[in-house]
Backbone bond lengths (Angstrom), bond angles and torsions (degrees), N, CA, C in turn:
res aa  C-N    CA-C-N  psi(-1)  N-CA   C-N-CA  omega(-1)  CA-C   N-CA-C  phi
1 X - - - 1.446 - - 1.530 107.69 -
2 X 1.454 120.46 137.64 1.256 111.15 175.25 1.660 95.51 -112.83
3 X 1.705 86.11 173.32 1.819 106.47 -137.94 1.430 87.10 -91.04
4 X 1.947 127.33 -28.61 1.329 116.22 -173.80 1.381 130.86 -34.25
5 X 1.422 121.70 164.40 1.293 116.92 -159.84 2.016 89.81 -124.10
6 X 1.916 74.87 99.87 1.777 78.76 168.05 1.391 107.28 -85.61
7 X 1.448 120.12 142.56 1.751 115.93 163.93 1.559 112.76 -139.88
8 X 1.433 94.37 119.84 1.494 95.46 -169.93 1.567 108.00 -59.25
9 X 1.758 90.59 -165.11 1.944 88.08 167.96 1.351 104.13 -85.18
10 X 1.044 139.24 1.47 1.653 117.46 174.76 1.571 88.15 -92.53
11 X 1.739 100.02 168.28 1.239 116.45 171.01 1.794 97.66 -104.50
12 X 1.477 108.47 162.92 1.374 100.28 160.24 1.328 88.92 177.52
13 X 1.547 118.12 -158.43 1.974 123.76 -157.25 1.416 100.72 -91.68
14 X 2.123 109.89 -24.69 1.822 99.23 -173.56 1.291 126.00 -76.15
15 X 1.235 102.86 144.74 1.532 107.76 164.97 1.588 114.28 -102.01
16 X 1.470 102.33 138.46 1.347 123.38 -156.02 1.842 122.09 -103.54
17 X 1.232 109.73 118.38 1.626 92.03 -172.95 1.715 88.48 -133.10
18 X 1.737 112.40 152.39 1.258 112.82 175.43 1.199 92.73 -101.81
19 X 1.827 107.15 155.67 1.204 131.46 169.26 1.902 111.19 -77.84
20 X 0.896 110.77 119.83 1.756 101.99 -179.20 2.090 93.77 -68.98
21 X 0.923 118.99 -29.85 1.570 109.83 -146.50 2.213 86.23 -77.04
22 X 1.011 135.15 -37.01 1.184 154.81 173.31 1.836 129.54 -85.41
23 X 1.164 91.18 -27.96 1.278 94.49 -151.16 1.227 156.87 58.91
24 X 1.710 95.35 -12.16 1.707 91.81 156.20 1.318 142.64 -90.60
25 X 1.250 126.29 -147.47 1.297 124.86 -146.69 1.745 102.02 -112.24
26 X 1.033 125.38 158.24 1.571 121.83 164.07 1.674 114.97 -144.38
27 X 0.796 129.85 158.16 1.443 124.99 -168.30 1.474 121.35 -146.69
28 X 1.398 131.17 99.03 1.110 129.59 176.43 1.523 132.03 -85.27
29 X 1.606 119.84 142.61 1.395 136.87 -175.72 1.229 104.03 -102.10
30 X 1.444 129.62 101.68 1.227 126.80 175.58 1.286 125.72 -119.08
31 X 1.776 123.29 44.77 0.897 150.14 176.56 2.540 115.66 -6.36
32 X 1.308 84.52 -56.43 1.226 101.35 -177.65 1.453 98.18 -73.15
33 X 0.923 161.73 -107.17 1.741 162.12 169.36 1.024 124.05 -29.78
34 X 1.411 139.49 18.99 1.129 148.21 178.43 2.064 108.80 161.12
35 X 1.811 80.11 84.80 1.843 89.36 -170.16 1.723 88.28 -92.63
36 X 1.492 95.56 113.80 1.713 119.10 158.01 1.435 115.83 -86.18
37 X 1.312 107.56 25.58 1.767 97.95 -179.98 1.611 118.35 -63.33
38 X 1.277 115.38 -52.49 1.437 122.74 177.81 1.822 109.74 -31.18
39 X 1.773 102.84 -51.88 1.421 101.09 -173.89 1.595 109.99 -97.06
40 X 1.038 135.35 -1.05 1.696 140.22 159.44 1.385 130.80 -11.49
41 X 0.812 123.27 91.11 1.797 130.15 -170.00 1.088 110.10 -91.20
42 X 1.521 117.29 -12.21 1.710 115.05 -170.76 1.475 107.22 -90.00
43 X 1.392 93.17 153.69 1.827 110.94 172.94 1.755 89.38 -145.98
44 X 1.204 111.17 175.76 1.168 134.84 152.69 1.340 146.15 -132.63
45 X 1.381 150.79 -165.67 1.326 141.05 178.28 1.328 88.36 177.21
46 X 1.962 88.07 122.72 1.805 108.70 -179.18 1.266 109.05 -94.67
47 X 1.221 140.20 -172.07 1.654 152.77 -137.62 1.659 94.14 -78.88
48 X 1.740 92.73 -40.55 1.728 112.22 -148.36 2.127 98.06 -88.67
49 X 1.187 94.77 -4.54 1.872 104.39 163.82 1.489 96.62 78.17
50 X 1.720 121.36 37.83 1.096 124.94 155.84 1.485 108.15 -70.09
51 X 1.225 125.49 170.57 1.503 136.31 171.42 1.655 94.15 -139.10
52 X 1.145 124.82 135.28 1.516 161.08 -164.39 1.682 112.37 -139.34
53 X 1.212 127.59 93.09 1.612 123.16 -174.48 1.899 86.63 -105.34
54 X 1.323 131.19 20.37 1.468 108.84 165.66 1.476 102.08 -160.03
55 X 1.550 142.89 93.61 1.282 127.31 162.44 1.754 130.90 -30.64
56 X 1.384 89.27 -15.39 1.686 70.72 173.47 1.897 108.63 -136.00
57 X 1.602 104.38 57.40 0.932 120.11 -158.82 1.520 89.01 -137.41
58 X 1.523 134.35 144.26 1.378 126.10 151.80 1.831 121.38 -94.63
59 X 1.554 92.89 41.27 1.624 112.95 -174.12 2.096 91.36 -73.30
60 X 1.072 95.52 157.83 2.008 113.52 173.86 1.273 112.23 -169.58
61 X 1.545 114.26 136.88 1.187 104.27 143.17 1.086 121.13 -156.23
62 X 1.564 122.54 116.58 1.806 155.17 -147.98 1.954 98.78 -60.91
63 X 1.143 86.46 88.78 1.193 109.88 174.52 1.995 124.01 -48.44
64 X 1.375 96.29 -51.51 1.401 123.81 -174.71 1.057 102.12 -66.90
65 X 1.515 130.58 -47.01 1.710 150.86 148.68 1.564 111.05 -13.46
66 X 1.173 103.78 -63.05 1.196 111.07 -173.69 1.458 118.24 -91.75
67 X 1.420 143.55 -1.01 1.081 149.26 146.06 1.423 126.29 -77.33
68 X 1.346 104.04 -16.33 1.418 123.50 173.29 1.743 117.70 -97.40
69 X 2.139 108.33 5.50 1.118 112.12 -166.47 1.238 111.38 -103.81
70 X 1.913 118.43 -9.32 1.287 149.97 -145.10 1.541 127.15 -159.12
71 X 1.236 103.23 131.92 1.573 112.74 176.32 1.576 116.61 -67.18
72 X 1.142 101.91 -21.42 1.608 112.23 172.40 1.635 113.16 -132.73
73 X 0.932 111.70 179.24 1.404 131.71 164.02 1.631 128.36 -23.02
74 X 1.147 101.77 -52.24 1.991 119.19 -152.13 1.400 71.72 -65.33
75 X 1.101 156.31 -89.14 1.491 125.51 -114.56 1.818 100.11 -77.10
76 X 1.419 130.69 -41.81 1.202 138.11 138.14 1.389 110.76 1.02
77 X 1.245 107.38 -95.56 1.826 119.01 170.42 1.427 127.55 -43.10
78 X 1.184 113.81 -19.00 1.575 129.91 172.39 1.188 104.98 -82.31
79 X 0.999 129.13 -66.60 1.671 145.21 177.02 1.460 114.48 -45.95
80 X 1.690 110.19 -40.01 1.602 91.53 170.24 1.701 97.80 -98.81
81 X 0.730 135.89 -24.79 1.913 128.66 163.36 1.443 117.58 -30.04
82 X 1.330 99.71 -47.48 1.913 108.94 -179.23 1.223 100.49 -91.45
83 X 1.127 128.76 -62.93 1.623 118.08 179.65 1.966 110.46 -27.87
84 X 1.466 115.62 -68.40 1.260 132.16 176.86 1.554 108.86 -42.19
85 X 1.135 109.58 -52.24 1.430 119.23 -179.18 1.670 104.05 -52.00
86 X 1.160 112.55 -63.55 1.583 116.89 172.63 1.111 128.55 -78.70
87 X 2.034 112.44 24.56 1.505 92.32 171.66 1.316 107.86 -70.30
88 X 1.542 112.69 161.58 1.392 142.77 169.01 1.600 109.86 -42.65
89 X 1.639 129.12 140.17 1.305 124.80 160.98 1.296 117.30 -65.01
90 X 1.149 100.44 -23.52 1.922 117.46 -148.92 1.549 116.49 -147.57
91 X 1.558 109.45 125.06 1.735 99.17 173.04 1.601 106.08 -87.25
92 X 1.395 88.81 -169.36 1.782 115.80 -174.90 1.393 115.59 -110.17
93 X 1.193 124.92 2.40 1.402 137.30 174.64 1.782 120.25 -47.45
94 X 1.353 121.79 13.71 1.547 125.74 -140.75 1.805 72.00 -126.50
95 X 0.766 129.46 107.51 1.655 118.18 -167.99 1.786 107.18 -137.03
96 X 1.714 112.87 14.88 1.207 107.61 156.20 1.647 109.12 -97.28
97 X 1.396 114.31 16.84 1.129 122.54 170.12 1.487 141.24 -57.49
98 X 1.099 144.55 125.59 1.798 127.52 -177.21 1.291 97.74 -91.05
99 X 1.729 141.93 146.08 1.744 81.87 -40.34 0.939 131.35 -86.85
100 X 1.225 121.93 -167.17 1.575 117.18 -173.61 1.846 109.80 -86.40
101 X 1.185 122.34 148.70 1.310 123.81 -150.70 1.322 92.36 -87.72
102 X 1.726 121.51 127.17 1.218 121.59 -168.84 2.065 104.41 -96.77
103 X 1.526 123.77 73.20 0.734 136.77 163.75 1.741 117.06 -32.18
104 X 1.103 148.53 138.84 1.168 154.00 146.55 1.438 125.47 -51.13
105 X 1.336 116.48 -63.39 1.410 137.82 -138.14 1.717 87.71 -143.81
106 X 1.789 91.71 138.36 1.537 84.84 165.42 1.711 101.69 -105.89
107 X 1.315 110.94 155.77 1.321 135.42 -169.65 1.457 115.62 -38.44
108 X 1.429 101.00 -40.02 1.911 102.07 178.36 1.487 112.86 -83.81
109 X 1.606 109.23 -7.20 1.575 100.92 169.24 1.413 120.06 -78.59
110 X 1.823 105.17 -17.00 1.062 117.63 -166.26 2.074 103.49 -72.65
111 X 1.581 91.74 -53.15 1.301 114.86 -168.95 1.273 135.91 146.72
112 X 1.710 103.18 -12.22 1.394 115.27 -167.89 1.206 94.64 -103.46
């Protein structure tokens, strides 16, 4: 693998190294040694139409809920507006911590 620093056109927290044997790309999240929270663009949304703006956050907001609250959109668009608005600066991933960060969900249920 070489060490160069591919970066696509999006911005985001991974750091990127190509594989010589393939040529593609791989990208690491290294939350603990290099916390990108401040600049974090990611959110997610699981099968079940949760929305998640921090993996190591027990932040949500029930997506399906809110499309199911309205004939149109706005309550939809509201719901991820405030969610976004309140993502987190900072995760909880630091877990030799007192106390210990009472996580919900582990990360691969999430997706990340």
């Amino acid at each position: 693998m070489v060490a160069d620093r591919y970066r696509p056109a999006y911005r985001g927290p991974a750091r990127y190294a190509r594989v010589d044997e393939t040529g593609g790309v791989i990208g690491f999240i290294t939350p603990m040694t290099h916390n990108f929270c401040e600049n974090c663009n990611r959110v997610r949304v699981t099968t079940a139409g949760v929305l998640h703006t921090c993996l190591g956050q027990n932040d949500a907001a029930d997506l399906k809920e809110a499309i199911r609250a309205s004939d149109n959109n706005n309550v939809l668009l509201e719901t991820i507006a405030h969610a976004l608005k309140h993502k987190p600066k900072g995760h909880d991933f630091v877990l030799d911590r007192a106390p210990v960060p009472q996580i919900s969900r582990h990360m691969s249920a999430t997706g990340g």
